[in-house]
ROTORTI-404589 format. One line per 5 residues: their letters; for each residue x, y negated, z of N, C-alpha, C, O. Coordinates in nm, 4 decimals, m for minus. Atoms other than C-alpha are relative to their C-alpha. Layout:
<pts>
A) X/Y/Z/X/Y/Z/X/Y/Z/X/Y/Z  ...
</pts>
This chain:
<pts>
XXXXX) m0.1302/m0.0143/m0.0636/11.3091/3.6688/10.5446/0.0071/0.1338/0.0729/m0.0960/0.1862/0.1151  m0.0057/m0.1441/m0.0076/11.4669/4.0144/10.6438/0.0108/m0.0296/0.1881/0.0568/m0.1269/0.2478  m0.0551/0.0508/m0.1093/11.4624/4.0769/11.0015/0.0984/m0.0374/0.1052/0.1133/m0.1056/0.2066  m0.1202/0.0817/m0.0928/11.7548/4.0625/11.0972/0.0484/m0.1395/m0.0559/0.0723/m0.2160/0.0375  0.0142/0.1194/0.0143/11.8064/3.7587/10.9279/m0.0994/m0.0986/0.0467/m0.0558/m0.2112/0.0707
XXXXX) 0.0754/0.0688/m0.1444/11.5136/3.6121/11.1349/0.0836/m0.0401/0.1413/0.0973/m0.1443/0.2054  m0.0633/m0.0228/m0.1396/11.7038/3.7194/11.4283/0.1208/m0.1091/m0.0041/0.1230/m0.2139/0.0604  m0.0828/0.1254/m0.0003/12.0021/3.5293/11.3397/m0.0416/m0.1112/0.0082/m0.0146/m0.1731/0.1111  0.0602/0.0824/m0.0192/11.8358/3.2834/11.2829/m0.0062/m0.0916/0.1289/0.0536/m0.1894/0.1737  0.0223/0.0722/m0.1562/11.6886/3.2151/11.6087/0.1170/0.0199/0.1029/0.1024/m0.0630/0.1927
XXXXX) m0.1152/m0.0504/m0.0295/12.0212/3.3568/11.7602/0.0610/m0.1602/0.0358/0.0869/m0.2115/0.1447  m0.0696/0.0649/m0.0248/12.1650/3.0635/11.6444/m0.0672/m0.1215/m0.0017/0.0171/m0.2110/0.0050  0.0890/0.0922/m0.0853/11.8927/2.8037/11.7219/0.0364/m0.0092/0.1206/0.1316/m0.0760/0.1611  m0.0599/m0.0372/m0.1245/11.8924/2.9192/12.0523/0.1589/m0.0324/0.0669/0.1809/m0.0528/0.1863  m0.1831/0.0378/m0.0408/12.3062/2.8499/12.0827/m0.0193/m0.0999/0.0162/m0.0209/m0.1666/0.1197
XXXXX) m0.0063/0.1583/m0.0083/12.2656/2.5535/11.9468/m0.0730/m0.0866/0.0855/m0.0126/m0.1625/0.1613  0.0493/0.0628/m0.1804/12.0072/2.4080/12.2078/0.0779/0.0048/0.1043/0.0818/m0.0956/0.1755  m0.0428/m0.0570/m0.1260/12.2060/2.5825/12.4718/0.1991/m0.1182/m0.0162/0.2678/m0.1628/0.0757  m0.1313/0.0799/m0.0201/12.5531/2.3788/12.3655/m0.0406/m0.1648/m0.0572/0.0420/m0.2505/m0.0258  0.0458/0.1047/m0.0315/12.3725/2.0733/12.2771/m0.0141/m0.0777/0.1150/0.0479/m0.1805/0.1420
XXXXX) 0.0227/0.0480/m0.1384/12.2233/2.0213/12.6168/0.1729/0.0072/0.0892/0.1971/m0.0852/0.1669  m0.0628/m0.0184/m0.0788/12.5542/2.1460/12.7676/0.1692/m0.0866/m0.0157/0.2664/m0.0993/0.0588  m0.1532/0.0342/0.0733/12.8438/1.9839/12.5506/m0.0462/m0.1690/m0.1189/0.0118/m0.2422/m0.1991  0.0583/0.1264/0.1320/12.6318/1.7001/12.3485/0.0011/0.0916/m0.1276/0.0174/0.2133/m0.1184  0.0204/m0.0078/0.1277/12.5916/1.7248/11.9553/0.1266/0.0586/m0.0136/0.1131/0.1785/m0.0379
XXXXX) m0.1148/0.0368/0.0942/12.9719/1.7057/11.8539/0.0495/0.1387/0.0328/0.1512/0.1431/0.1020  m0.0808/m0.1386/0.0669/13.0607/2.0705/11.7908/m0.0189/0.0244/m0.1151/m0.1113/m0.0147/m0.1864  0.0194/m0.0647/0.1378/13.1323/2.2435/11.5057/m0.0127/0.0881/m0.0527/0.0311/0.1899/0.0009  0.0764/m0.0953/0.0699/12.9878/2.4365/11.2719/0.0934/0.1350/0.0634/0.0236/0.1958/0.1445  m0.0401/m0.0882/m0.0094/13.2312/2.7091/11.3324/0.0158/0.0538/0.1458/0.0502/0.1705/0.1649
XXXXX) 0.0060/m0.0305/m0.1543/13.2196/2.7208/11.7186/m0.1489/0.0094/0.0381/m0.1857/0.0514/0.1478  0.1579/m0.0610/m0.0197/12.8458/2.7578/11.6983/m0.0254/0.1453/m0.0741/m0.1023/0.2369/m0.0446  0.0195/m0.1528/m0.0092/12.9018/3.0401/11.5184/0.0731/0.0750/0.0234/0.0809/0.1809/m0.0388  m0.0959/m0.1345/m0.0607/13.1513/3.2153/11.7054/m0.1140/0.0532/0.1316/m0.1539/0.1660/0.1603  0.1012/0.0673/m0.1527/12.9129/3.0932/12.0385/m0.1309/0.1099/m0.0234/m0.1724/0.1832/0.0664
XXXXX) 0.1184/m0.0646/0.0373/12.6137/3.2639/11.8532/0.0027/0.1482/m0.0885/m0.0853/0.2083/m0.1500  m0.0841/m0.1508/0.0192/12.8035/3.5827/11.7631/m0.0329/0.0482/m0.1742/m0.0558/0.1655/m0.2038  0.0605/m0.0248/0.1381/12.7130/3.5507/11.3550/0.1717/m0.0719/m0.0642/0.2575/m0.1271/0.0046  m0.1035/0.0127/0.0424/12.9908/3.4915/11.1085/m0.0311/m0.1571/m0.0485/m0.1350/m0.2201/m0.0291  0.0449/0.1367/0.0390/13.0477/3.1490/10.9454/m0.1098/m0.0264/m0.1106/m0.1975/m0.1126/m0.1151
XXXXX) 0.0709/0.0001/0.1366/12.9036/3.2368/10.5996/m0.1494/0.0442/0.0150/m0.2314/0.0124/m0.0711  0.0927/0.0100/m0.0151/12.6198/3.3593/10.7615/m0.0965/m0.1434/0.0587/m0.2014/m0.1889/0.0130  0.0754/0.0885/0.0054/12.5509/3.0707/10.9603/m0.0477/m0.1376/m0.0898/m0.1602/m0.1871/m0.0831  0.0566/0.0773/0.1193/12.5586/2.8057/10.6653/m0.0472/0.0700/m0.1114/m0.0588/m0.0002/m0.2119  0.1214/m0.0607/0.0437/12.3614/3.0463/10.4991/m0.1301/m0.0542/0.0564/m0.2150/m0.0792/m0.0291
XXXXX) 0.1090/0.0069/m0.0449/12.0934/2.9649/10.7107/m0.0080/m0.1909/m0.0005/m0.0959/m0.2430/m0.0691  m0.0799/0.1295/m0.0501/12.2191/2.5952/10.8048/0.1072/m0.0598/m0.0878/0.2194/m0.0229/m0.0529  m0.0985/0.0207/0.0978/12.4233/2.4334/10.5159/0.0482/m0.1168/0.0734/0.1563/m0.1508/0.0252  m0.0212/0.1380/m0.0990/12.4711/2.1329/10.7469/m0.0392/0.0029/0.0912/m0.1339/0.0695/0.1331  0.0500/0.0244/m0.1757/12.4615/2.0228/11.0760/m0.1535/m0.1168/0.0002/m0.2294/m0.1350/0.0954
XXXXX) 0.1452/0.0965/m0.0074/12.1567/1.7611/10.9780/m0.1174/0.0968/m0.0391/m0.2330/0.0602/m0.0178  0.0601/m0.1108/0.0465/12.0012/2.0720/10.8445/m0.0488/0.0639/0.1399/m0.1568/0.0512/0.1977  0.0305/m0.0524/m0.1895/12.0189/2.2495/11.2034/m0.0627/m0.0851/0.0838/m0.1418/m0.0304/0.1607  0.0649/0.1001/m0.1038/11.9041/1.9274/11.4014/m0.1733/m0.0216/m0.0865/m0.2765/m0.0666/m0.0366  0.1406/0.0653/0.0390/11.6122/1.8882/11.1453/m0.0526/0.1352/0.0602/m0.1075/0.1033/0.1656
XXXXX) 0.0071/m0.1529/0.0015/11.5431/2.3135/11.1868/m0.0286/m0.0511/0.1864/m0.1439/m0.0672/0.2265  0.0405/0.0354/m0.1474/11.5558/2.2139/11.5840/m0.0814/m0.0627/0.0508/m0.1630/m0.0149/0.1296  0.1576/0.0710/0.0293/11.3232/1.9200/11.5600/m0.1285/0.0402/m0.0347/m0.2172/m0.0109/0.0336  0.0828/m0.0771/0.0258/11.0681/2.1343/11.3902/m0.0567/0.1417/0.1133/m0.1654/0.1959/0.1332  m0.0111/m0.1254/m0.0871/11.1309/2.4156/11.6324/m0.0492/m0.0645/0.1418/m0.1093/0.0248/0.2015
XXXXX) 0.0431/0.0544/m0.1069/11.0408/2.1608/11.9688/m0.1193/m0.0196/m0.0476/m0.2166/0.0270/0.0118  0.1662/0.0575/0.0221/10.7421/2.0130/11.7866/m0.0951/0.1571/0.0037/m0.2079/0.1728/0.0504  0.0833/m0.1187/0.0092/10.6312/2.3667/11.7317/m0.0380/0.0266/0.1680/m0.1564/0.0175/0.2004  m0.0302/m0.0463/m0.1059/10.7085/2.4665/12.0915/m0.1226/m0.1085/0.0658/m0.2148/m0.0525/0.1251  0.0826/0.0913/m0.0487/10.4996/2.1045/12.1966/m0.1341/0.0388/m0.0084/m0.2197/0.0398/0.0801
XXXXX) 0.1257/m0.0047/0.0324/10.2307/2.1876/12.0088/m0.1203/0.1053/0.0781/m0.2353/0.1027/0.1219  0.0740/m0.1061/m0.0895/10.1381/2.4784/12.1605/0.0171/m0.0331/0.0992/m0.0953/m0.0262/0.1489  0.0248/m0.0127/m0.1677/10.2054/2.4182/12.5121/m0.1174/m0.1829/0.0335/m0.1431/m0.2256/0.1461  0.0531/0.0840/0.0013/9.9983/2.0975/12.4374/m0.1397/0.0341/m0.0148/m0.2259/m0.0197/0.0546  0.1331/m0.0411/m0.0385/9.6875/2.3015/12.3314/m0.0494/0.1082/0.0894/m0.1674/0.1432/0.0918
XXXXX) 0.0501/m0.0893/m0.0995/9.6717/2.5452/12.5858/m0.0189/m0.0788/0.1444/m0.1094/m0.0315/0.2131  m0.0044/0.1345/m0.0947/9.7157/2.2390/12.8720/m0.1346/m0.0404/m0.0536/m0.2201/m0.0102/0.0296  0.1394/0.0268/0.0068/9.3782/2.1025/12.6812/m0.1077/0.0990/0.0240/m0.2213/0.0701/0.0616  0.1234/m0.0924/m0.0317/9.1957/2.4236/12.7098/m0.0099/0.0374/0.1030/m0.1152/0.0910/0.1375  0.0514/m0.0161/m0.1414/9.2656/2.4593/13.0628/m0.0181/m0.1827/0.0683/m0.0544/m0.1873/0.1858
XXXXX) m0.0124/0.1688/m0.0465/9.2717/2.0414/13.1433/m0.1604/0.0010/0.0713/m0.1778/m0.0217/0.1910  0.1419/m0.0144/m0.1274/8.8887/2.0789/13.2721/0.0116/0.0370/0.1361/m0.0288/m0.0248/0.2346  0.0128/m0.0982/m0.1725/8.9417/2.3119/13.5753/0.0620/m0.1243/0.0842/m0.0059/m0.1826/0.1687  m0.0763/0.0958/m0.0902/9.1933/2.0612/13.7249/0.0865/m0.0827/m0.0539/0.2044/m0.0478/m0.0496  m0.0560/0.1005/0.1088/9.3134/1.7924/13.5198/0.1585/m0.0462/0.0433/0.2532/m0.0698/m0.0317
XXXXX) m0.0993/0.0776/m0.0155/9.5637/1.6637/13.7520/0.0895/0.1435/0.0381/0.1744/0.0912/0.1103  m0.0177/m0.1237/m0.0209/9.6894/2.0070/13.8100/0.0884/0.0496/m0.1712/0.1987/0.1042/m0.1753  m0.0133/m0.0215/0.1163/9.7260/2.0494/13.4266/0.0844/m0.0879/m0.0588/0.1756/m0.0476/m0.1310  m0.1827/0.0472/0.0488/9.9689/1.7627/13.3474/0.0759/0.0228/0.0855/0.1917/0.0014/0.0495  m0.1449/m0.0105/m0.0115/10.1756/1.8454/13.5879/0.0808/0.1079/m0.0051/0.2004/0.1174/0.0223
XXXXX) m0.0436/m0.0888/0.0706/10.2056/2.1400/13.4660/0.1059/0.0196/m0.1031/0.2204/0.0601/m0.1230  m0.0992/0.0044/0.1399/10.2577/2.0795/13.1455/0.0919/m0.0927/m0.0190/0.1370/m0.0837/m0.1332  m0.1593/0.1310/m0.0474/10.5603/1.7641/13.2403/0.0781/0.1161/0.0475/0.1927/0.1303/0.0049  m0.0858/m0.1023/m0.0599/10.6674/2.0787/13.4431/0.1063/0.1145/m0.0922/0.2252/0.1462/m0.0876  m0.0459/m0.0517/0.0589/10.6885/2.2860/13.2016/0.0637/m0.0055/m0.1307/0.1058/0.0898/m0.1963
XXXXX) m0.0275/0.0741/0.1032/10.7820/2.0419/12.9287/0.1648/0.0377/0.0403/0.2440/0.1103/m0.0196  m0.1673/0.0155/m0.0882/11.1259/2.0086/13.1451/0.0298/0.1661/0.0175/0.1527/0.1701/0.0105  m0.0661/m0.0673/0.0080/11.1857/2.3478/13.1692/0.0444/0.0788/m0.1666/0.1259/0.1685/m0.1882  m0.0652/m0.0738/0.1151/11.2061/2.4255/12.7904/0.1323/m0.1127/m0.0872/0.1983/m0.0957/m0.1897  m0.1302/0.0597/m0.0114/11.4613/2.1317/12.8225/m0.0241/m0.0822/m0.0947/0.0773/m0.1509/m0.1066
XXXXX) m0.0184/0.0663/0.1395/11.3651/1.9460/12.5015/0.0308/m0.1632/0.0383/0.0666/m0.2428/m0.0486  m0.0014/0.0970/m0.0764/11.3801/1.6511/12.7456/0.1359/m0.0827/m0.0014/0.1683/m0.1990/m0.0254  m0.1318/0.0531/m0.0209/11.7374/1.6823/12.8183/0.0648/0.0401/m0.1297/0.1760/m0.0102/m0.1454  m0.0255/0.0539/0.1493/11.7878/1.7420/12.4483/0.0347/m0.1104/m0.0534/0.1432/m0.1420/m0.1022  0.0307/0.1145/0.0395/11.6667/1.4407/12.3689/0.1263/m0.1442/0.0516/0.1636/m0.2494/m0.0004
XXXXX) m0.1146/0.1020/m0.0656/11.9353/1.2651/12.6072/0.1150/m0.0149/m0.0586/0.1851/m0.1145/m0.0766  m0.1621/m0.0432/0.0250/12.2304/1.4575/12.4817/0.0124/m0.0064/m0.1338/0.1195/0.0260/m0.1851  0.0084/0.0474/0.0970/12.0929/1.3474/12.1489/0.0176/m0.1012/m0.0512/0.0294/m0.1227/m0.1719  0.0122/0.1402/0.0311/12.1032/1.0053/12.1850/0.1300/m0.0981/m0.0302/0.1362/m0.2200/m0.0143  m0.1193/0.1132/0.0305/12.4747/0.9028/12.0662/0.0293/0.1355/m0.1307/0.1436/0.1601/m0.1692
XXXXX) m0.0034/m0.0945/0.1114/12.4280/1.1814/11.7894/0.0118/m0.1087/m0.1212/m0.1019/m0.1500/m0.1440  0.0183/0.0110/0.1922/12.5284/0.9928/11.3798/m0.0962/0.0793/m0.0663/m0.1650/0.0391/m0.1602  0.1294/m0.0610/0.1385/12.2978/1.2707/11.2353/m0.1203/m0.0488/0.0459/m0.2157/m0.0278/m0.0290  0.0986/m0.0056/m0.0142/12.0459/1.1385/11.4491/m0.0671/m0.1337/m0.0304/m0.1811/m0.1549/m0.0719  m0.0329/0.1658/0.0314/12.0872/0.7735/11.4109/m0.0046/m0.0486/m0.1446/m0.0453/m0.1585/m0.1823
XXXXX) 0.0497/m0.0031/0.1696/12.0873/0.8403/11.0117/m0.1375/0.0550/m0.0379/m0.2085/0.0150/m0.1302  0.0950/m0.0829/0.0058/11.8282/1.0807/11.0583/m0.1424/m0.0844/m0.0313/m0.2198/m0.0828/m0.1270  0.1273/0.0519/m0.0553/11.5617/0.8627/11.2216/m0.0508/m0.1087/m0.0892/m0.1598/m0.1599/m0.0641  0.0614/0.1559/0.0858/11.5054/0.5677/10.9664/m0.0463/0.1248/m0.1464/m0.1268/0.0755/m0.2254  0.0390/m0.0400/0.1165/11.4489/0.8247/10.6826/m0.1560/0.0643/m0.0106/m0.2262/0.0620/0.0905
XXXXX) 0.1478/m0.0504/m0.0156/11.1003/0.9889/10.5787/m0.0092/0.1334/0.0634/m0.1029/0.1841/0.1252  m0.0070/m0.1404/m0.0210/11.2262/1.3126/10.6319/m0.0246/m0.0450/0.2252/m0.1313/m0.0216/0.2820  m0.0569/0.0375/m0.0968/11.3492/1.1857/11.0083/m0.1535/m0.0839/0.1295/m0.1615/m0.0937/0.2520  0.1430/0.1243/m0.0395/10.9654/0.9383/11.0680/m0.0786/0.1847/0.0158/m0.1657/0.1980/0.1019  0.1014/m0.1548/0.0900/10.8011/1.3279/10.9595/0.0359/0.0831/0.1366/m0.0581/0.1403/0.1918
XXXXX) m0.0118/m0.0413/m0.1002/11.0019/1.4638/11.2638/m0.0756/m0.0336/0.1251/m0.1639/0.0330/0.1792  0.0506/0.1013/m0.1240/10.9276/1.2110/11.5499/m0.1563/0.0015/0.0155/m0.2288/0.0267/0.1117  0.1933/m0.0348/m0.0079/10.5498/1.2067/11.4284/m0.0535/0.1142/0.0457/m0.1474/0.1074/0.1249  0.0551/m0.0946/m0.0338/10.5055/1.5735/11.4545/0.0582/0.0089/0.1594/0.0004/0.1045/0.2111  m0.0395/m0.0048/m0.1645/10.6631/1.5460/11.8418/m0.1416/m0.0879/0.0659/m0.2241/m0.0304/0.1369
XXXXX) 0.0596/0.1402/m0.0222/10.4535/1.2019/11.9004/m0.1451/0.0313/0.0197/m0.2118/0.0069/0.1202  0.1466/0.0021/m0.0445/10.1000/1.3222/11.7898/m0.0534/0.1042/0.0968/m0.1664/0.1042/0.1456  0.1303/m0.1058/m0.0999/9.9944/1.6042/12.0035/0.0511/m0.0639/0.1229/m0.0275/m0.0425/0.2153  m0.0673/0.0418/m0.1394/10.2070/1.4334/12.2991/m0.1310/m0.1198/0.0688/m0.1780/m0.1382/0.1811  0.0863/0.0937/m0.0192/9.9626/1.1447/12.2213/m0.1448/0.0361/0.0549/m0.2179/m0.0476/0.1078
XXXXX) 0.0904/m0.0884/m0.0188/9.6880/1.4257/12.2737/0.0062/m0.0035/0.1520/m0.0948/m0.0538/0.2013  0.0167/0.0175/m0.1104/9.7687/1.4445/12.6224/0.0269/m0.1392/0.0934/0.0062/m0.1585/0.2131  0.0389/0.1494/m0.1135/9.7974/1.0902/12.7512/m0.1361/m0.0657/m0.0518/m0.2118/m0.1174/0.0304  0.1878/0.0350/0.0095/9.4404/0.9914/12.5465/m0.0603/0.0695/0.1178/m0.1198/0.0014/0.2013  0.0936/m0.0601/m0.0800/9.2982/1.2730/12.7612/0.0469/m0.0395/0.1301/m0.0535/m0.0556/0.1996
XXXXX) 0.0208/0.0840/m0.1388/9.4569/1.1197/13.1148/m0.0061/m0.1120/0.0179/m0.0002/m0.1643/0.1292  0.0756/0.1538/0.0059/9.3599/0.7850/13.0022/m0.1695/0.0478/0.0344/m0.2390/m0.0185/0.1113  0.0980/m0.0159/m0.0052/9.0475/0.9593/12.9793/m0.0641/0.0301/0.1741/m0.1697/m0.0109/0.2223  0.0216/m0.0154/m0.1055/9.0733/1.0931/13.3264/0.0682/m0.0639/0.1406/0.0978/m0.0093/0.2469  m0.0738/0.0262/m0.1243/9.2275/0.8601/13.5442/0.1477/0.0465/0.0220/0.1944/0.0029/0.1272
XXXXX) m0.1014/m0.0524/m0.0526/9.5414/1.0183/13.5627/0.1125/m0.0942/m0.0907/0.2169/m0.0458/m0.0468  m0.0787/0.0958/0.0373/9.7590/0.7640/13.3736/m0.0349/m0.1247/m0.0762/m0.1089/m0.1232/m0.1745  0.1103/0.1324/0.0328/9.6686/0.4017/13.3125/0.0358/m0.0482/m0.1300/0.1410/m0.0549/m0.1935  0.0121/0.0405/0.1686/9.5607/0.2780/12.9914/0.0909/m0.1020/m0.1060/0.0885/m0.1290/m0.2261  m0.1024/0.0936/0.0837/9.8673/0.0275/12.9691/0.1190/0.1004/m0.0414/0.2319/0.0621/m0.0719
XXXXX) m0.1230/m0.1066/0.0117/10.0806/0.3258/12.9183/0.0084/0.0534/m0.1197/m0.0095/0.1746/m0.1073  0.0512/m0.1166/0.1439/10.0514/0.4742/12.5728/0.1456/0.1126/0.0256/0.2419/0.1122/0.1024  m0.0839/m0.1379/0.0422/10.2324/0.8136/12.4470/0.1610/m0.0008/0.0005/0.2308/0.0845/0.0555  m0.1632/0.0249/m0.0236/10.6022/0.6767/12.4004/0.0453/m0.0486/0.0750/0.1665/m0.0318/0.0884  m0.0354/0.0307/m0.1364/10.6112/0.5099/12.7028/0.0169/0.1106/0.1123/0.1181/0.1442/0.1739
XXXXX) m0.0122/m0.1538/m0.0659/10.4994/0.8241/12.8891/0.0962/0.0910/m0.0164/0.1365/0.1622/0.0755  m0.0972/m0.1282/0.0339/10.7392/1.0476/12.7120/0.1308/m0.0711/0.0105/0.2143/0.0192/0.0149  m0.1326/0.0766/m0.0187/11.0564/0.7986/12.7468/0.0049/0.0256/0.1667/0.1003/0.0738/0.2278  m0.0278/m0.0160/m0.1683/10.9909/0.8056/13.1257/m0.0296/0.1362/0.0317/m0.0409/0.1291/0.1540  0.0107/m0.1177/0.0164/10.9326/1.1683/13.1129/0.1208/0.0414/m0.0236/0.1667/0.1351/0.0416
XXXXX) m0.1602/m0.0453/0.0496/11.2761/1.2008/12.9556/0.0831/m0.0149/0.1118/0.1619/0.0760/0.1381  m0.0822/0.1156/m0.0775/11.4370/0.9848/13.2044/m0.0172/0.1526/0.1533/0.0758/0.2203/0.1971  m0.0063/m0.0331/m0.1100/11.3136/1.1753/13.4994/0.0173/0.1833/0.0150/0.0326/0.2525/0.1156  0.0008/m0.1497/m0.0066/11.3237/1.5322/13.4281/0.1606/0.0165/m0.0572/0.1940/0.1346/m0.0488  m0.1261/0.0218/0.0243/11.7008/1.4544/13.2999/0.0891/0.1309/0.0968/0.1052/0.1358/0.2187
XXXXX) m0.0962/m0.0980/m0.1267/11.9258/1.7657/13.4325/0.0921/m0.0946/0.1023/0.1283/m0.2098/0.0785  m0.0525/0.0376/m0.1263/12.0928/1.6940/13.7540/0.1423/0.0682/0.0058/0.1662/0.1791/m0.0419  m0.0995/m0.0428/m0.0065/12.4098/1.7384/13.8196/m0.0289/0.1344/0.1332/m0.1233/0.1390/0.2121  0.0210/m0.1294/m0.0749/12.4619/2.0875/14.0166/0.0504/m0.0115/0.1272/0.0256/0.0874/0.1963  m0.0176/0.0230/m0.1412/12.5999/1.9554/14.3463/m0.1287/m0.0638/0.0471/m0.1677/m0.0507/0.1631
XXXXX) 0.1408/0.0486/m0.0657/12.2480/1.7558/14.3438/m0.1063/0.1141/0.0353/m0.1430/0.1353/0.1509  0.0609/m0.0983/m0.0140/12.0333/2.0422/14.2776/0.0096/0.1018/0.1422/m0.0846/0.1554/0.2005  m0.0120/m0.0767/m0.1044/12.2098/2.2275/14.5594/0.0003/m0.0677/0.1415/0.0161/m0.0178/0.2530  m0.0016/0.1041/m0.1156/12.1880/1.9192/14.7747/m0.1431/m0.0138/0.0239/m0.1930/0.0108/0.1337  0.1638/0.0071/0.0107/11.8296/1.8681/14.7096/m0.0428/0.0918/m0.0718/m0.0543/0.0377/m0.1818
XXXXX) 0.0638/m0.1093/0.0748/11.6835/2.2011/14.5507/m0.1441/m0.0909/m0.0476/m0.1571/m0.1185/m0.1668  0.0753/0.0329/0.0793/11.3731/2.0397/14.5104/m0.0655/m0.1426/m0.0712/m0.1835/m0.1731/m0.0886  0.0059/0.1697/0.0017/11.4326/1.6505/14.4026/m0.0582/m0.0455/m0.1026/m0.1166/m0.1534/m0.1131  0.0467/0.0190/0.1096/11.3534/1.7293/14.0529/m0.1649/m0.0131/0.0158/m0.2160/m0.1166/m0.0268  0.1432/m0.0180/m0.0392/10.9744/1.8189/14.1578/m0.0428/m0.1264/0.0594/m0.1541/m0.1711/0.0319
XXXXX) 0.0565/0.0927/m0.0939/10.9651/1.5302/14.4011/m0.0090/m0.1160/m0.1314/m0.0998/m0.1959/m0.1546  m0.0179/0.1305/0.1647/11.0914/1.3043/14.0364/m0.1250/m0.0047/m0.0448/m0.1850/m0.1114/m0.0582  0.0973/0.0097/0.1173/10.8176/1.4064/13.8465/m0.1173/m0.0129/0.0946/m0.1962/m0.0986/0.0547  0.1252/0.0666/m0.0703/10.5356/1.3912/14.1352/m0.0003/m0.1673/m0.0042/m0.0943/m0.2406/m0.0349  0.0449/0.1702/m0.0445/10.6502/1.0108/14.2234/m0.0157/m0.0542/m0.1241/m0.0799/m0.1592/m0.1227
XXXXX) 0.0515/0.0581/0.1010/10.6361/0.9511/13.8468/m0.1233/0.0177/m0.0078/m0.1801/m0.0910/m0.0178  0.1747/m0.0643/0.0653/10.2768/1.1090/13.7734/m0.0666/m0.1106/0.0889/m0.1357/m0.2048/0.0500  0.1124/0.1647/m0.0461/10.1396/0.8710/14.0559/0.0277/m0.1488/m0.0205/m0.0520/m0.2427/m0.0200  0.0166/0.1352/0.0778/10.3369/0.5885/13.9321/m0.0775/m0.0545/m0.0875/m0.1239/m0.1673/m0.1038  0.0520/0.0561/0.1506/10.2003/0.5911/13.6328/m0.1591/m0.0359/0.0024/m0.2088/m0.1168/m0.0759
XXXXX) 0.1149/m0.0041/m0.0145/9.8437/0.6387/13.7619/m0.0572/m0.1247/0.0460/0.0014/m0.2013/0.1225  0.0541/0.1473/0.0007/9.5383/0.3347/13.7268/0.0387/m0.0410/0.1771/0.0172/0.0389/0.2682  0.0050/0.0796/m0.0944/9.6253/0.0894/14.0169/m0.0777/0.0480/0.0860/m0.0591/0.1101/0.1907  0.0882/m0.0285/m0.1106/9.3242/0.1130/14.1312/0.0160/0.0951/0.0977/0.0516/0.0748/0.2138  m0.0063/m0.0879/m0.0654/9.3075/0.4426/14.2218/0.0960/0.0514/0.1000/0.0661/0.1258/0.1933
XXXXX) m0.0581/m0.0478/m0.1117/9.5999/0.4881/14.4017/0.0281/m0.0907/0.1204/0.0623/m0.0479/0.2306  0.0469/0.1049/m0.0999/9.5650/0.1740/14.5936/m0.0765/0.0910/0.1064/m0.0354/0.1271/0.2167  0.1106/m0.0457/m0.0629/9.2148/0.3477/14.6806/0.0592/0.0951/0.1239/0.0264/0.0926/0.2425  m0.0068/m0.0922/m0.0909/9.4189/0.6540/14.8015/0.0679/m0.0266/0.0976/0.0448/0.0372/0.2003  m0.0630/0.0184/m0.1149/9.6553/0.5071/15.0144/m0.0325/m0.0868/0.1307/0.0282/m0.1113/0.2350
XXXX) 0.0668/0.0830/m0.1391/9.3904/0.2907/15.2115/m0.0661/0.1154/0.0546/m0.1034/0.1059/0.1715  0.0975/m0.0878/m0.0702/9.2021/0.6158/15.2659/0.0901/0.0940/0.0842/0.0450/0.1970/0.1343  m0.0946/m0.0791/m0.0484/9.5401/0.7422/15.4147/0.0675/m0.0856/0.1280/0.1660/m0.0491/0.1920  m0.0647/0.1115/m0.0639/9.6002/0.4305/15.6266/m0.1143/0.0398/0.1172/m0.1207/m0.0250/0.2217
</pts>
């Protein structure tokens, strides 16, 4: 691919995340590419359909997961608990989170998801995600009744954009969300332990 056709490309990736999260799914083809400054014929050039673009987007988060999933394992030694909340932190700021929300009354996605093509998506999100709750099963940091889609559903839930009178009401409520989740989620025991050693 030439590069400026790359560029478009991601051009209009990039849009499309950006009016997804901000407007839901239900635009159209031709207001994504006014939005993403490419003509029409270019963008169904690239995108012959809108299930085409959401699969192209799907691929494009799992990619994005993957990596910020193995660089979180290669630093997860130094400070484990330090390292998911990192990477929850920084999961939520590349938004795929609140994607996922503004996805959830989407038809392409709802057709999408029962097909092989659609199982092929979800898996490549699912397994490296699963990569990091094995390893804080491993370390204490989230209890073993929790598996991977549980974690990442309440992950969704709490990193959820905020409306902008909250944000400016509470600047930092989102942070406080995802701390009181991380110790929710954590073995009983242990946080029992910590709050008698705080008593």
């Amino acid at each position: 691919m030439r590069a400026d056709a790359q560029e478009n490309r991601q051009e209009i990736l990039a849009t499309a995340r950006t009016m997804i999260i901000e407007k839901g799914p239900h635009f159209s083809m031709r207001s994504l590419a006014a939005a993403a400054g490419v003509g029409i014929a270019t963008l169904l050039r690239h995108f012959p359909s809108k299930t085409d673009l959401i699969i192209a987007i799907g691929a494009e988060n799992a990619a994005i997961l993957n990596d910020l999933v193995e660089k979180t394992l290669e630093n997860w030694d130094d400070n484990p608990q330090t390292a998911l909340y990192e990477f929850c932190s920084t999961l939520a700021k590349f938004r795929i989170s609140a994607m996922a929300v503004a996805m959830g009354d989407s038809d392409i996605v709802a057709e999408l998801y029962p097909t092989a093509q659609g199982k092929e998506i979800i898996n490549s999100i699912y397994t490296p995600l699963k990569k990091i709750v094995d390893k804080a099963h491993e370390t204490n940091l989230i209890d073993t009744s929790i598996d991977h889609i549980h974690f990442h559903l309440g992950l969704v839930t709490v990193t959820r954009p905020l409306a902008l009178f909250v944000q400016e009401l509470a600047p930092d409520y989102q942070d406080w969300l995802l701390t009181t989740y991380l110790t929710g989620i954590r073995p009983q025991n242990k946080v029992n332990a910590k709050n008698k050693s705080v008593c």
